[in-house]
C-alpha positions in Angstrom: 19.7 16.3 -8.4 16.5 16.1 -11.0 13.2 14.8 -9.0 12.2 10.9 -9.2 10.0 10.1 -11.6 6.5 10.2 -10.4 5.0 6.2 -9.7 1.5 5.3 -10.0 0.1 2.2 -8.3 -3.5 1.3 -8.2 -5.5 0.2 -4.9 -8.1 -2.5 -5.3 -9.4 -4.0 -1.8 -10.5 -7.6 -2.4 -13.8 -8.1 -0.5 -17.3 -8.9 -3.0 -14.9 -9.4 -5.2 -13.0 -12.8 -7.0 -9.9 -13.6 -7.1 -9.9 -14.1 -10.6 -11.5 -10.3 -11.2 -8.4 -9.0 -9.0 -6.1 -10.6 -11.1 -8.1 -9.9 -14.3 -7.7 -5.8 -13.0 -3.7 -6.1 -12.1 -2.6 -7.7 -15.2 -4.5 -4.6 -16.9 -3.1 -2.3 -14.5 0.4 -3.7 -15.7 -0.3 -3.4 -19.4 -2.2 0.1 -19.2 1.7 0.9 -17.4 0.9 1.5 -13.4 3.8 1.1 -11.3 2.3 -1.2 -8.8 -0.6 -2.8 -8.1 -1.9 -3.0 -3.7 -4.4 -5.4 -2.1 -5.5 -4.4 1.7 -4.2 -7.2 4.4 -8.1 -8.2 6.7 -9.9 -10.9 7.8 -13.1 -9.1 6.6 -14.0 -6.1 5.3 -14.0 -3.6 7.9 -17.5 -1.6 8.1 -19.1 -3.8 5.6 -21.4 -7.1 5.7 -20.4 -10.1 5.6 -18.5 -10.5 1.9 -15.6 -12.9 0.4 -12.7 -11.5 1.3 -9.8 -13.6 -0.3 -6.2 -13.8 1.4 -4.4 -11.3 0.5 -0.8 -13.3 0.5 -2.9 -16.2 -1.5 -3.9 -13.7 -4.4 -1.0 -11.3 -4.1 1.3 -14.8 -5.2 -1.6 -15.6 -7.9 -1.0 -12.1 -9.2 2.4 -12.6 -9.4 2.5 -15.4 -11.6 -0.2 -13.3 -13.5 2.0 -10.8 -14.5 5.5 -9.6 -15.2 6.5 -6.2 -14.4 4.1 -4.3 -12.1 5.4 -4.4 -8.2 2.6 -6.2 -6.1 2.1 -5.2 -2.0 -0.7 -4.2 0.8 -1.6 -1.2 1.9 -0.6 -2.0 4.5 0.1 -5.3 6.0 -1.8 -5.8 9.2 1.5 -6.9 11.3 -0.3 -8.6 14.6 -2.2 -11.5 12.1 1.1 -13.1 11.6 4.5 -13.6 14.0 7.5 -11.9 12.0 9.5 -15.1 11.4 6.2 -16.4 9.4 5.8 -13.5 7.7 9.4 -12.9 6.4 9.3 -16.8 5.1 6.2 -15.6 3.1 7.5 -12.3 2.3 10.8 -13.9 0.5 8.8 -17.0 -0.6 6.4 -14.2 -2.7 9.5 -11.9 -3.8 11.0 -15.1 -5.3 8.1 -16.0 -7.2 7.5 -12.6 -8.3 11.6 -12.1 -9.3 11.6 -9.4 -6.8 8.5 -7.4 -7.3 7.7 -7.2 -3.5 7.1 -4.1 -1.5 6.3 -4.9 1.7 4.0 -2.4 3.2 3.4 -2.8 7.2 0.9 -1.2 10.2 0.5 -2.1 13.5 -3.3 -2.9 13.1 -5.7 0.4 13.9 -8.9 -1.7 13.6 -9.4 -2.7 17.0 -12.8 -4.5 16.3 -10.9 -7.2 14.2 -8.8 -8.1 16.6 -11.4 -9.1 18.7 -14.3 -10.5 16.1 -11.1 -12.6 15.4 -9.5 -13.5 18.9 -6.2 -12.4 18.2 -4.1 -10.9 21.2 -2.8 -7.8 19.6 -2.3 -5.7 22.5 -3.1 -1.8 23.4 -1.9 0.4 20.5 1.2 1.2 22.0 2.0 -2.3 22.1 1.2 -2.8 18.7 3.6 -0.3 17.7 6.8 -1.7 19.7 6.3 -5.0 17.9 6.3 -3.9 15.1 9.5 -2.4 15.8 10.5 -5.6 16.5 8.7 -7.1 13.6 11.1 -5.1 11.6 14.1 -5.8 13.1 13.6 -9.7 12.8 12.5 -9.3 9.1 15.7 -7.6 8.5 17.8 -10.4 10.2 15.5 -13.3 8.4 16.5 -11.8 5.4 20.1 -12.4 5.2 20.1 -16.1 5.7 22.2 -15.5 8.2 21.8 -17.4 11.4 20.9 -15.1 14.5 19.5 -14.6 17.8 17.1 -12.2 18.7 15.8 -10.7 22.3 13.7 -8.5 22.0 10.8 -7.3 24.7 8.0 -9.4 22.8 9.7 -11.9 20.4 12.8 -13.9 21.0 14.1 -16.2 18.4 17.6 -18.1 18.9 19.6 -19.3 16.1 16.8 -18.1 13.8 17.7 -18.2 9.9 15.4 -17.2 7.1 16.0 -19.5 3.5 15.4 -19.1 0.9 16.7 -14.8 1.2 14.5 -12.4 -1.5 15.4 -11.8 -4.8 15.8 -8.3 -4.3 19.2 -7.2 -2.6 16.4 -5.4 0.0 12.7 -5.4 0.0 11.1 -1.6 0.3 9.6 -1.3 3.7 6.5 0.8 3.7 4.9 1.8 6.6 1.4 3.1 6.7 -0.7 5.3 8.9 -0.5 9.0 10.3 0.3 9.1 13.9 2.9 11.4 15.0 3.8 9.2 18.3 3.3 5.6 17.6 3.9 5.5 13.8 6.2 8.1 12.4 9.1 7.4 14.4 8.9 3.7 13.0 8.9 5.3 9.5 12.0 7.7 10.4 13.6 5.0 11.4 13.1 1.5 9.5 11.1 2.6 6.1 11.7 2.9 2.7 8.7 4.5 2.3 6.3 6.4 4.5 2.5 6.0 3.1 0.3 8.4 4.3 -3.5 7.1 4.2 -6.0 8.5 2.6 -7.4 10.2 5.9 -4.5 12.0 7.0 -3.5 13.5 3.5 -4.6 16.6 5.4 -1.8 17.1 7.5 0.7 15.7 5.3 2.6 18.7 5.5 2.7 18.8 9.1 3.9 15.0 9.5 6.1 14.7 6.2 9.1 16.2 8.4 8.7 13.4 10.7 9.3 10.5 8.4 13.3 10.9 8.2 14.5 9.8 4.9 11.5 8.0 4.2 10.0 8.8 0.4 6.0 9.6 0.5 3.4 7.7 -0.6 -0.1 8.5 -0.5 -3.4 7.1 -1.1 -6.4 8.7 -3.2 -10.1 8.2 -3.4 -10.0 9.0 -7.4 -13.4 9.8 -9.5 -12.1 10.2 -12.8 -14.6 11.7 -15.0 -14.6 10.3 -18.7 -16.1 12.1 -21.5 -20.2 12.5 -21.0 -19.7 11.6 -17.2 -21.8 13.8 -14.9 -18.5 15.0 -12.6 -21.7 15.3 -9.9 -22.6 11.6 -10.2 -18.6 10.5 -9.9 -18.6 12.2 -7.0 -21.4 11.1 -5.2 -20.1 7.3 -6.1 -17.0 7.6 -4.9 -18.4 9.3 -1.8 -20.6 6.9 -1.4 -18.0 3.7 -1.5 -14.9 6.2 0.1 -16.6 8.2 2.7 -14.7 11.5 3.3 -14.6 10.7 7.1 -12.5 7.9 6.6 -10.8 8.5 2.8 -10.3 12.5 3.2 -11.5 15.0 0.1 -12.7 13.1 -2.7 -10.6 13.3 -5.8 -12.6 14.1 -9.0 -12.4 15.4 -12.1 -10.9 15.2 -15.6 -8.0 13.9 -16.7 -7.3 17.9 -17.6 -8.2 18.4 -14.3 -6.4 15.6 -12.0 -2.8 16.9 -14.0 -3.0 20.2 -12.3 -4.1 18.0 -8.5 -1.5 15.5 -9.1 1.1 18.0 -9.9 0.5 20.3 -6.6 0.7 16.9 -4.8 4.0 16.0 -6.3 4.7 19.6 -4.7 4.0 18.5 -1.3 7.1 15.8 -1.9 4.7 12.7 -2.9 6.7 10.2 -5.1 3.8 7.6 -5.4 0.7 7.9 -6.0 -1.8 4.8 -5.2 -5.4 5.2 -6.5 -8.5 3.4 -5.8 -11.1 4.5 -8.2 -14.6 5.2 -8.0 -15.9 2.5 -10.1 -13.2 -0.5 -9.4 -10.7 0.5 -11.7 -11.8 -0.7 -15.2 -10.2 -1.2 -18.0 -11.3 2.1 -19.6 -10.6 4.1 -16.5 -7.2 2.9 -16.2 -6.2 3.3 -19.6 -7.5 6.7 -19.5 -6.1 7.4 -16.5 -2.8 5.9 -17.4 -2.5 7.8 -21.0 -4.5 11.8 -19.9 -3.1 11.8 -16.1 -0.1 9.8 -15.7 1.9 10.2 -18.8 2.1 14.0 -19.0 3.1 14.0 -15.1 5.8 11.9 -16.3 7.2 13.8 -18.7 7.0 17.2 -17.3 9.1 15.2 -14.5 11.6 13.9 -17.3 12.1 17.7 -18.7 12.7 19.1 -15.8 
């Protein structure tokens, strides 16, 4: 069986930012021909000073009506901001106004210091990680429109129906992170798609035969380097915004260059690829990207 077709998304986090840039940048994302298009899921932007931070269900649905083809999600959905019957009415709600361009990406919430600027009861980590278990399963059920009762150890819902259902016949789960107790065996077990963050690309290999039949996402801190660039300046931008404690080796080079990368990645068994550039993804660098980078991955996957 020939190998998938290599995706592209592209990774903007909305904080200093307005909502009407973010949706300027995904409607170019869509025409330059990215796959999908991700905003992060916070209350604030972690590690930074106080900035706007717009909702992320808010603009994702703005973006939708925006555009046309590209897919629209988080990476990933914080799942202890909302209870899973609230979420999978807005989950449905957005892949209906989209016409099914939803892919719901989901964590159990790693930032520990937002739960409690913020007051929510999250819970330890391990705790965070059975409900989302149970997030899942009640999505799943909400989905159908089928009434249903649930008991579970932290939610319990009785006859529980979610109306309107999505568009799509099922939304792609993605879950996100890199812990080989609390979050793989979720991913083996309920996603579509396992998206391995930035930070643990490292030892991708090593948790890749955890995720079951989960396909692999990853994220990249990309410098693309255009024409005249100084490939040292890129990289001490990007470095400088994406810190390799946190975002993993920096990505840069030319478009000649991030071919030959992207291609030993799609050797490591990554299907998608979900950028967030250097200099907030402008028109110019996606279209070069999109054109130079993309394209020829895309064929060489097409002639195989």
């Amino acid at each position: 069986m020939p190998a998938p077709i290599p995706q592209f998304g592209v990774f903007l986090p909305q904080f200093n930012t307005s909502p009407d840039a973010v949706i300027a940048t995904a409607r170019t994302a869509e025409d330059a021909g990215f796959d999908s298009f991700w905003l992060m899921d916070h209350l604030y932007a972690p590690a930074a000073p106080p900035v706007d931070v717009p909702d992320s269900w808010i603009l994702l649905t703005a973006i939708a009506t925006a555009t046309a083809t590209i897919r629209l999600g988080h990476l990933v959905g914080c799942a202890p901001l909302r209870h899973p019957a609230v979420l999978a009415k807005m989950a449905a709600t957005l892949d209906r106004i989209s016409g099914g361009r939803l892919d719901l990406g989901l964590g159990w919430g790693s930032i520990e210091e937002e739960f409690a600027r913020f007051g929510i009861e999250a819970g330890s980590p391990r705790v965070r990680s059975q409900r989302l278990a149970e997030t899942l399963e009640i999505l799943a059920l909400m989905f159908t429109g089928e009434r249903f009762d649930y008991a579970g150890k932290h939610f319990r819902l009785r006859d529980a129906w979610g109306l309107p259902v999505p568009a799509q016949d099922r939304i792609p789960f993605h879950i996100g992170g890199g812990g080989p107790t609390l979050t793989m065996p979720l991913v083996a077990e309920y996603a579509d798609w396992w998206n391995c963050v930035a930070g643990a690309r490292e030892r991708m290999d090593q948790l890749a035969p955890l995720r079951g039949s989960a396909r692999i996402s990853a994220q990249y801190p990309v410098g693309l380097v255009h024409p005249g660039d100084d490939p040292e300046a890129v990289r001490a931008k990007l470095l400088r915004r994406m810190p390799e404690s946190s975002w993993g080796p920096p990505v840069v080079g030319t478009p000649a260059e991030l071919v030959d990368y992207f291609a030993r990645e799609r050797a490591r068994g990554v299907d998608l690829f979900i950028l967030r550039f250097h200099n907030h993804a402008p028109a110019r660098t996606l279209d070069l990207f999109a054109t130079q980078v993309a394209a020829p991955l895309r064929r060489a996957a097409a002639d195989r």
